[in-house]
C-alpha positions as CSV (number, residue, x, y, z in Angstrom):
1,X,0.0,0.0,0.0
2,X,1.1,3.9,-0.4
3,X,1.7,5.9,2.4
4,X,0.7,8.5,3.7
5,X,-3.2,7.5,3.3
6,X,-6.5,6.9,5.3
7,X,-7.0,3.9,7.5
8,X,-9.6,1.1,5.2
9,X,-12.8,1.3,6.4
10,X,-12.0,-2.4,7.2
11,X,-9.3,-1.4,9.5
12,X,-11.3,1.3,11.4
13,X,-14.1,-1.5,11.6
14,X,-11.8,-3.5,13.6
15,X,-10.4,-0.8,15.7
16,X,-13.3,0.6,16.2
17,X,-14.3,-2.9,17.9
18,X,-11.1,-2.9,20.0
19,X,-12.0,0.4,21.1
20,X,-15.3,0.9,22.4
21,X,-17.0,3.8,23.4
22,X,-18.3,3.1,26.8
23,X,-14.4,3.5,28.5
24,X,-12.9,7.1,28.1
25,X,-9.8,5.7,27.6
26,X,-10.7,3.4,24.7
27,X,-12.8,5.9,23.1
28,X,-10.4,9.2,23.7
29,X,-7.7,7.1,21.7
30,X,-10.3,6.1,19.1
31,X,-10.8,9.5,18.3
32,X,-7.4,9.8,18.3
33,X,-6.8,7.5,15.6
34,X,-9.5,8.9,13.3
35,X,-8.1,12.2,13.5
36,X,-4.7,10.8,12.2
37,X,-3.7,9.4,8.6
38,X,-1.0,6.5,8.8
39,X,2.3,7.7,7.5
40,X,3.8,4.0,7.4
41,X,4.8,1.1,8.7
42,X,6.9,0.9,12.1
43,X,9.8,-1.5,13.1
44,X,7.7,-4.5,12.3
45,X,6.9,-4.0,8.8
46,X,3.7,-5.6,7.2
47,X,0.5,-4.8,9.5
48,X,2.5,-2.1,12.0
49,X,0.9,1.3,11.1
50,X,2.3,4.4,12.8
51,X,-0.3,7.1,12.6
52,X,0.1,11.0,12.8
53,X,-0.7,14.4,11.2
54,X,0.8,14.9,7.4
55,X,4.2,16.2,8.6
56,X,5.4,14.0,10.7
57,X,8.2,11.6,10.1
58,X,8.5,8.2,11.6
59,X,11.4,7.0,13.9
60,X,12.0,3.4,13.7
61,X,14.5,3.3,16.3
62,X,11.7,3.9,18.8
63,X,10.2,1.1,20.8
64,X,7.1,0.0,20.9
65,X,5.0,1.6,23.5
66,X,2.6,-0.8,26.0
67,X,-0.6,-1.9,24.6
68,X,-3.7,-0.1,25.7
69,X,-5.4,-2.8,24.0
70,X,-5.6,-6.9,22.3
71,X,-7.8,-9.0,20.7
72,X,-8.5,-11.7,18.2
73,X,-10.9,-12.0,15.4
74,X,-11.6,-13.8,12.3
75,X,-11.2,-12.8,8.6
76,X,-12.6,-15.7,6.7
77,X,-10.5,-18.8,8.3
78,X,-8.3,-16.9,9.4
79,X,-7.0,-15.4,12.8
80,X,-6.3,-11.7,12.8
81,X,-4.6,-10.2,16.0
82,X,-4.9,-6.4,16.6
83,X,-3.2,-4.4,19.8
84,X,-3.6,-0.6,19.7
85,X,-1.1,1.5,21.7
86,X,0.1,4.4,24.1
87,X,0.9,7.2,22.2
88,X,4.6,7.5,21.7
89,X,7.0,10.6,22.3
90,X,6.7,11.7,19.0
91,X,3.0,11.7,19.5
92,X,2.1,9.1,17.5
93,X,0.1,5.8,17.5
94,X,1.1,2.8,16.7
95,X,-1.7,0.2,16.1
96,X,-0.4,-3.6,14.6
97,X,-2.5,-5.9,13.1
98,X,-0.8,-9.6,12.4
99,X,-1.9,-12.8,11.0
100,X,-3.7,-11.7,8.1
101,X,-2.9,-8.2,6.1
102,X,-3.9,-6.5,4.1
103,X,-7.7,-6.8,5.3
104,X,-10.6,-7.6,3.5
105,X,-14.2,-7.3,3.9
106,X,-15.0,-10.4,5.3
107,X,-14.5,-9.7,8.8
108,X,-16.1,-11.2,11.9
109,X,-15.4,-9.5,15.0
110,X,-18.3,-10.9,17.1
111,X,-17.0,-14.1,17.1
112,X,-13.7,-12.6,18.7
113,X,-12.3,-11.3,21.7
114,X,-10.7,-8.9,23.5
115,X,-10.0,-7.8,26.9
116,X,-11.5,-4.5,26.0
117,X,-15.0,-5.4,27.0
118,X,-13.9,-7.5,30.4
119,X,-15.7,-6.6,33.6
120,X,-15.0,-8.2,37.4
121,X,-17.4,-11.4,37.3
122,X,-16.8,-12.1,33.4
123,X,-14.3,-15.5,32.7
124,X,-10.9,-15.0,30.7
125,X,-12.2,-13.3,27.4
126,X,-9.4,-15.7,25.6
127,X,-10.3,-18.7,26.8
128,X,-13.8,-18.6,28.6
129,X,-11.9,-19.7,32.3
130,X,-12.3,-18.5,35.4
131,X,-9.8,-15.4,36.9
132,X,-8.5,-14.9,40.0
133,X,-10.1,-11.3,41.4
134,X,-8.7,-9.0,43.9
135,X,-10.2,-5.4,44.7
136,X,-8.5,-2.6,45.3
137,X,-11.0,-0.4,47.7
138,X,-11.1,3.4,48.6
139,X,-11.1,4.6,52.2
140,X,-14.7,4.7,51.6
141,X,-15.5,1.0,50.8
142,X,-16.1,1.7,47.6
143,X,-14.2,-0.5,45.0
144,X,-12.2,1.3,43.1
145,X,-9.4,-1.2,40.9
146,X,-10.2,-4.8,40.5
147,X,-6.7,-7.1,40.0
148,X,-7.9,-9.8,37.2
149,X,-5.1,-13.0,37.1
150,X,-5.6,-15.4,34.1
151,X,-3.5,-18.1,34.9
152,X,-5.0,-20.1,31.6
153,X,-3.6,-17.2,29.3
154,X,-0.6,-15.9,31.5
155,X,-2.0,-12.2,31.5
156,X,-3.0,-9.9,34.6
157,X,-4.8,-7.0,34.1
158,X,-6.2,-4.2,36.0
159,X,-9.7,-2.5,35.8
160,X,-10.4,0.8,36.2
161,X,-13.9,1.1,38.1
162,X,-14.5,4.6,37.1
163,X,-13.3,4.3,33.1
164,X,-14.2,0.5,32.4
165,X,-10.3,0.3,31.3
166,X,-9.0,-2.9,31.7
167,X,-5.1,-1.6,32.3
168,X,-2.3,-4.5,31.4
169,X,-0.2,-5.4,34.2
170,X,3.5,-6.6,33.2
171,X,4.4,-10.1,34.6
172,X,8.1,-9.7,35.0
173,X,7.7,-6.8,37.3
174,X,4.8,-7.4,39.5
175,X,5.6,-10.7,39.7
176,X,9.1,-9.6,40.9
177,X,7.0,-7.4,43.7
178,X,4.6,-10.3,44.8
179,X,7.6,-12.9,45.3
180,X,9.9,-10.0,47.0
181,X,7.0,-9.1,49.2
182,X,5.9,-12.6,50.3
183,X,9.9,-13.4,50.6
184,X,10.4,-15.9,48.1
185,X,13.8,-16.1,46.7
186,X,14.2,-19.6,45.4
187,X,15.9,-19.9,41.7
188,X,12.4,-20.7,39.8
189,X,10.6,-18.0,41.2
190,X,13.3,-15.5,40.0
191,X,14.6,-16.9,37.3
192,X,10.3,-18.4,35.7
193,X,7.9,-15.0,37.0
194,X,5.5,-16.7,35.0
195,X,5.7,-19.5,37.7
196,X,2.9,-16.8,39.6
197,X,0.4,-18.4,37.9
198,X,1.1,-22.2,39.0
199,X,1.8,-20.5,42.5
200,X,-1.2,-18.4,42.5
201,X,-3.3,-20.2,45.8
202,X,-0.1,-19.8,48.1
203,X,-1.1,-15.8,47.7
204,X,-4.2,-13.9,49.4
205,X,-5.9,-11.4,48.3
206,X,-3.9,-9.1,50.1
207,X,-0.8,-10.4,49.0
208,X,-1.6,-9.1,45.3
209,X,-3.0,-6.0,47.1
210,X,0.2,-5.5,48.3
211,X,2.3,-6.4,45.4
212,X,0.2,-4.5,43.1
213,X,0.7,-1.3,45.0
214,X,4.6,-1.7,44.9
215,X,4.7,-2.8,41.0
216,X,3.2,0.7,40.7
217,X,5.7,2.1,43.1
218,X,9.0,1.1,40.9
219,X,7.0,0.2,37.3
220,X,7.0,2.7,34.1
221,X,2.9,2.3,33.8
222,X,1.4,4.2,36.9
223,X,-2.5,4.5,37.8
224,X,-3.6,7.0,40.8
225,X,-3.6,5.0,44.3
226,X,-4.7,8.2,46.2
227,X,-7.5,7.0,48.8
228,X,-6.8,3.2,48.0
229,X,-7.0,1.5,51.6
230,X,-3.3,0.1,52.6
231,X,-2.9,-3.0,54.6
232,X,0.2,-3.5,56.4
233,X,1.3,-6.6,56.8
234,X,1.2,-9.1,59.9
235,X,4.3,-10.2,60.3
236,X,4.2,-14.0,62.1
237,X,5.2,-14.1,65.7
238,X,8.5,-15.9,66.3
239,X,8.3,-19.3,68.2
240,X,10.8,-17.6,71.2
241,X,8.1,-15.0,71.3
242,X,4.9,-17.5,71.4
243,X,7.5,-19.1,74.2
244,X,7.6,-16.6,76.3
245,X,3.9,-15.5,75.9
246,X,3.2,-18.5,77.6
């Protein structure tokens, strides 16, 4: 395809799916994306437009930035994957669509998923099993984060009560946090985070409470903690001091 030029109408079908309306976030990117053209193709070539206003030029040395969204769908037979993402420095938006490209009409996105349209309750959007859950509550009682764990598809993922975002949470790093905090130092744990979902029952509710709010601590991605309720940790009497309570 030539470049610069308009996204397909295909293309802004699908995207328009990944990003619904209901969540600010989704939506304030949406209209982000239709007020762009795509100048090209970033660092992974086929499928990876970068979008922007007319006179911008692309960097390809730039990373990737973190995906605000994912999903699957089908064109035909076919599997097409599509992950939109955070605006980069250069204020652009990167959006990647792999498996089939370019697209063609016959697209069926209700058949697909996406994590977009997840909501505490709901199974695994991927695979239709069950999530661990874990809120995150305001001094009030009112909840206002809800950790999801999918130890089927390997992902964690945070939703925003107040803007129906479901916010990707890196393994590696929280992961890092949760075994740090519950003191777990063997080889696998550091060396296989994804071991957190085989390990998931030795960890409460509070224990991902806790992990989640130091991953936000030291991570890159933040999300406002102000008025989240903090639990301190009970830390386990010694025997010498049950000895001499006795």
């Amino acid at each position: 395809m030539n470049f610069p030029r308009s996204l397909t109408n295909e293309e802004l079908n699908i995207l328009s799916w990944l990003l619904p309306e209901h969540s600010s976030v989704y939506g304030s990117l949406l209209w982000n994306i239709r007020s762009r053209i795509v100048l090209g193709e970033g660092r992974w070539g086929t499928g990876d437009l970068v979008m922007g206003s007319s006179d911008m030029q692309i960097d390809v040395t730039l990373p990737m930035t973190p995906a605000i969204a994912y999903g699957e769908c089908f064109v035909g037979d076919e599997t097409l994957s599509v992950s939109a993402h955070e605006k980069n420095i250069d204020d652009q938006i990167e959006v990647q669509f792999s498996g089939v490209f370019p697209i063609s009409e016959n697209i069926d996105t209700a058949s697909g998923w996406t994590y977009s349209y997840w909501k505490p309750g709901m199974p695994c959007p991927a695979t239709g099993e069950p999530v661990r859950e874990a809120a995150l509550y305001e001094a009030s009682g009112a909840i206002k984060y809800t950790l999801a764990i999918s130890s089927a598809k390997k992902t964690i993922w945070l939703h925003h009560h107040a803007s129906a975002y479901n916010q990707f949470i890196g393994i590696t790093a929280f992961a890092d946090e949760l075994f740090r905090t519950h003191h777990i130092r063997d080889a696998d744990a550091v060396m296989h985070p994804a071991s957190v979902f085989t390990r998931l029952s030795e960890f409460t509710d509070a224990d991902l409470r806790r992990a989640l709010i130091e991953y936000n601590t030291f991570g890159i991605r933040k999300f406002d903690v102000e008025g989240i309720a903090r639990e301190e940790k009970v830390e386990k009497k010694s025997l010498l001091a049950k000895l001499l309570k006795k």
